[in-house]
SERO-4910 file (N, C-alpha, C, O; in steps of 0.05 Angstrom, whole numbers):
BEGIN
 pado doro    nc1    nc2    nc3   cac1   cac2   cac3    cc1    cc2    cc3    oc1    oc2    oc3
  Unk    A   1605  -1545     72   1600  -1519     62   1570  -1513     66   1553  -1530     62
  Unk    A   1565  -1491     72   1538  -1482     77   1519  -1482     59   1528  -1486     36
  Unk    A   1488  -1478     58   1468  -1478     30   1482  -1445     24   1487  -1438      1
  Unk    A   1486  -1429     43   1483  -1402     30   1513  -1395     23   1515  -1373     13
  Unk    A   1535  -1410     26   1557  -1417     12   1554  -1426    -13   1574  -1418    -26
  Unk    A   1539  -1439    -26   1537  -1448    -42   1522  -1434    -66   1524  -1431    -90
  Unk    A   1505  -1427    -44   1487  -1403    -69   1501  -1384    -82   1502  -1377   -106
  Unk    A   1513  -1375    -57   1539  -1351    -65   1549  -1352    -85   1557  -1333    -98
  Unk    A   1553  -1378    -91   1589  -1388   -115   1577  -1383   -140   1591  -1377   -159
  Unk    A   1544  -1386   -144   1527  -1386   -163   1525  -1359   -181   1517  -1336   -177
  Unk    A   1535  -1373   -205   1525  -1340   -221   1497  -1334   -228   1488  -1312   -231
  Unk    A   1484  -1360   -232   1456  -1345   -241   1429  -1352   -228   1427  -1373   -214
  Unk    A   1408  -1334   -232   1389  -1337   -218   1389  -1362   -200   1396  -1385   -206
  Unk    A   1380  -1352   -176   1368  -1375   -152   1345  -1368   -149   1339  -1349   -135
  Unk    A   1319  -1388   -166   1293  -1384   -150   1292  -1404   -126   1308  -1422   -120
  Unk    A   1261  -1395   -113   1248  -1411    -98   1247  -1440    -88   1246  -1446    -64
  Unk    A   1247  -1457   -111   1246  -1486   -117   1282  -1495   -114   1295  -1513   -103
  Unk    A   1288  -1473   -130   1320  -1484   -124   1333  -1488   -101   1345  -1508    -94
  Unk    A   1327  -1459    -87   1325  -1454    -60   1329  -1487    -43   1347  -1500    -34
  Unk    A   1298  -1490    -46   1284  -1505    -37   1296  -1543    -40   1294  -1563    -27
  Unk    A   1303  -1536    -57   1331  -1569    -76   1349  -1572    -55   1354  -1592    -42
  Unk    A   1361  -1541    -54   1391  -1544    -43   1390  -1543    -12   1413  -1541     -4
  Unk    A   1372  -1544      9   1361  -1551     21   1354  -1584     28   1358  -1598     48
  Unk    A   1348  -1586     13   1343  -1614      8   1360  -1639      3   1357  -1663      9
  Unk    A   1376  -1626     -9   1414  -1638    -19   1423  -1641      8   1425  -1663     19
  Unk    A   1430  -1614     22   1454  -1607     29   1446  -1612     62   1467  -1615     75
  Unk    A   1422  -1614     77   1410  -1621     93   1404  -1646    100   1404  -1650    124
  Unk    A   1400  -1662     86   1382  -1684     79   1354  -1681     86   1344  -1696    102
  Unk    A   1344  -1664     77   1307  -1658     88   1298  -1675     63   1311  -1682     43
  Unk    A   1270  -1679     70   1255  -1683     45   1242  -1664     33   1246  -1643     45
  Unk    A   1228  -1663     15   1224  -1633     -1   1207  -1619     22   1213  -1599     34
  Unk    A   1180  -1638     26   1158  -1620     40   1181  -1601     72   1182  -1577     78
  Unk    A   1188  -1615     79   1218  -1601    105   1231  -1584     99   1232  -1562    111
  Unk    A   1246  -1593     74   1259  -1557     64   1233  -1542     43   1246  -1528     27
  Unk    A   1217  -1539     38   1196  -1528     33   1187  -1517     62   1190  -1493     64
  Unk    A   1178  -1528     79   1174  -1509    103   1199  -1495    117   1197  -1472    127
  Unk    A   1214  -1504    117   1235  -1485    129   1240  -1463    105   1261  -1453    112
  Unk    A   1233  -1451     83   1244  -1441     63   1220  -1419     62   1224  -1396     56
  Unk    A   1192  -1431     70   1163  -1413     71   1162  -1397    100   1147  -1378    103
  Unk    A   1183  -1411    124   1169  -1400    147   1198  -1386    141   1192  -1365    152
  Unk    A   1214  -1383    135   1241  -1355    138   1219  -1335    118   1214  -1312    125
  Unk    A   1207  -1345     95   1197  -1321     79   1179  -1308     96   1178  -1283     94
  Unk    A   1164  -1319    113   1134  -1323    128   1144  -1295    142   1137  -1271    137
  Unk    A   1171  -1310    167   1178  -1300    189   1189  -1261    177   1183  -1241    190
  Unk    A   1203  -1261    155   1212  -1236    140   1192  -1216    139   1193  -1193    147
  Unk    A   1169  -1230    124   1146  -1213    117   1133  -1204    137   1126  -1181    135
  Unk    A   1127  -1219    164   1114  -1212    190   1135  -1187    198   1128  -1165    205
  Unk    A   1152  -1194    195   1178  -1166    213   1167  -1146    195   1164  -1124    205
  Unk    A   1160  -1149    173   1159  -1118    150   1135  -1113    164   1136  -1095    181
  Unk    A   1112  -1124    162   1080  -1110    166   1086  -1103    192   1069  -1087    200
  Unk    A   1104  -1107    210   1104  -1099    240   1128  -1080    243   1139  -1077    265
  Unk    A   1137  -1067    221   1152  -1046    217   1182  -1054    231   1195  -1036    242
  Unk    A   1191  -1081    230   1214  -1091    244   1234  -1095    228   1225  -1106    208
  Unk    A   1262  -1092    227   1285  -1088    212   1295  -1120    212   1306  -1127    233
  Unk    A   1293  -1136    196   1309  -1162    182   1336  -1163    175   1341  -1159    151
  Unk    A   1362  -1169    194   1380  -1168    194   1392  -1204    192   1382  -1222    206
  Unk    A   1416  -1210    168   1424  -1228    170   1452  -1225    173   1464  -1222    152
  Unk    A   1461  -1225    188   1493  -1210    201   1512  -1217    171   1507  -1239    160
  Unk    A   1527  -1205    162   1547  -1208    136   1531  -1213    112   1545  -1214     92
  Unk    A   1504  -1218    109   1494  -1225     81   1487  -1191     83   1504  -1174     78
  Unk    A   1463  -1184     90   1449  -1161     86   1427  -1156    114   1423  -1168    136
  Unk    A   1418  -1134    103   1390  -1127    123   1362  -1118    106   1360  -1112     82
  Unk    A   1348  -1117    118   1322  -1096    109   1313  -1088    130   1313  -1097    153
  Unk    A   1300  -1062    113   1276  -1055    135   1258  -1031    111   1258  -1026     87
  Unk    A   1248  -1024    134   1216  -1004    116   1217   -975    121   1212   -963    141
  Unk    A   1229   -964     89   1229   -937     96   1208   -929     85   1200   -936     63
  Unk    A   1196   -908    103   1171   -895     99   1174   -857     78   1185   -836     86
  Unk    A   1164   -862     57   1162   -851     43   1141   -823     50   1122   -827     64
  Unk    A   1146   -798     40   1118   -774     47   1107   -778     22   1121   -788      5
  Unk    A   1091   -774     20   1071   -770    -10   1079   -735    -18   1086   -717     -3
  Unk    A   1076   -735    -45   1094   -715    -60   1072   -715    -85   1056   -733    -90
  Unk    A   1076   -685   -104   1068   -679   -130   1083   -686   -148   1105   -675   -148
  Unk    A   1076   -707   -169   1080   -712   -179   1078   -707   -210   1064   -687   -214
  Unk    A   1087   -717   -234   1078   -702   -265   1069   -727   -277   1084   -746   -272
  Unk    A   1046   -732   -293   1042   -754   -319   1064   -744   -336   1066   -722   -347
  Unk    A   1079   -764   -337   1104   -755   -359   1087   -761   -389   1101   -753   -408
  Unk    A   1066   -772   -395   1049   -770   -427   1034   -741   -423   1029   -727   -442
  Unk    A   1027   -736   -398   1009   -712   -403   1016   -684   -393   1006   -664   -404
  Unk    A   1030   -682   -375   1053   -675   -367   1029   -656   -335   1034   -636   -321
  Unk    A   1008   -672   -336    990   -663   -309   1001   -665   -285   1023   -675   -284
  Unk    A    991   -657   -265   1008   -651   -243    983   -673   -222    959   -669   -217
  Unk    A   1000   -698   -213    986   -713   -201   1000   -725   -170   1024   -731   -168
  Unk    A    983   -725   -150    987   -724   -120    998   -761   -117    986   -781   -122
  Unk    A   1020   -759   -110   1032   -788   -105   1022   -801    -78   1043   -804    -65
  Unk    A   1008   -808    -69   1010   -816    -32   1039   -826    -19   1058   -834    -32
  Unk    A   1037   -824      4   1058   -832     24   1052   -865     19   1029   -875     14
  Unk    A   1085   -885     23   1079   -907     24   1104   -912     34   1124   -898     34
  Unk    A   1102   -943     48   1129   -961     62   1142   -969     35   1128   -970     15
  Unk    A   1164   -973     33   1176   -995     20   1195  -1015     26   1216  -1002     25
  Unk    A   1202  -1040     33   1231  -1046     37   1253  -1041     26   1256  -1043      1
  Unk    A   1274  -1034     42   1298  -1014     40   1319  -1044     40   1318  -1059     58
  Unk    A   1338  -1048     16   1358  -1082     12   1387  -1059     35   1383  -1036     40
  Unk    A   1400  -1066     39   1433  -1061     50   1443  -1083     55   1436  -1100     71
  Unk    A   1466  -1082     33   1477  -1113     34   1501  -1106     53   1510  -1085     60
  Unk    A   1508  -1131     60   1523  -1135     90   1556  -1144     78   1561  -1157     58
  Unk    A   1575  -1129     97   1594  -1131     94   1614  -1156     77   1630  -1154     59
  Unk    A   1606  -1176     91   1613  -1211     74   1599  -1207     51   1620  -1206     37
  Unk    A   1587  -1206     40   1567  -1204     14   1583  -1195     -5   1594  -1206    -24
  Unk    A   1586  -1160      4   1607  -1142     -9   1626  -1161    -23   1627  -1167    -47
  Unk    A   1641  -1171     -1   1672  -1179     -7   1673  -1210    -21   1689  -1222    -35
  Unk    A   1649  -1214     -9   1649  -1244    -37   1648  -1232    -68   1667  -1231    -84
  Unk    A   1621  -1222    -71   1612  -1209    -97   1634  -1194   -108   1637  -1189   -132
  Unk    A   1649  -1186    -92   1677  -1167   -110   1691  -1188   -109   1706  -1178   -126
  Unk    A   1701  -1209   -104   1717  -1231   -102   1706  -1255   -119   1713  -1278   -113
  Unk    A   1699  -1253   -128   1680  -1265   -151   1682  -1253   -179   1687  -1266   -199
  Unk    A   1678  -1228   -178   1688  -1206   -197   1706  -1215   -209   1705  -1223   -232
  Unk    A   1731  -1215   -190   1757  -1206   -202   1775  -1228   -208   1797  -1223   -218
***
């Protein structure tokens, strides 16, 4: 069974370190090995965003960076009328397999 099979089955939080365990389990790496393989997928993700490139993992999900216009905005305490700037954000779309686990899990 896969690490990301496994994560899947998981109801609750998966951080970093855990990540980084089950890796280590399920691989046989040693920590510092699945610690680098776990920093350079984050590494490799983050480089695609600053270079405006779409991160696709076929059936889990995708991202990418939708670019926002800057807009007027209101202080909802003051109710002033204040200028928002334009900004990127990453955009999550979960992928078809994902769907159908998470609802299969559900039910």
């Amino acid at each position: 069974m896969s690490v990301l099979n496994l994560l899947w089955m998981r109801t609750e939080t998966v951080n970093k370190l855990e990540l980084i365990q089950e890796f280590k389990n399920k691989c046989n790496l040693t920590t510092q090995e699945a610690s680098e393989v776990v920093e350079l997928f984050f590494k490799e993700m983050i480089d695609a965003f600053v270079n405006g490139e779409r991160v696709e993992i076929r059936g889990l999900f995708s991202f990418y960076i939708k670019e926002y216009e800057g807009y007027t905005g209101r202080n909802p305490k003051t109710g002033e009328k204040v200028r928002v700037g334009s900004k990127k954000l990453p955009f999550f779309k979960c992928g078809k397999e994902l769907k159908k686990r998470v609802d299969y899990l559900a039910n």
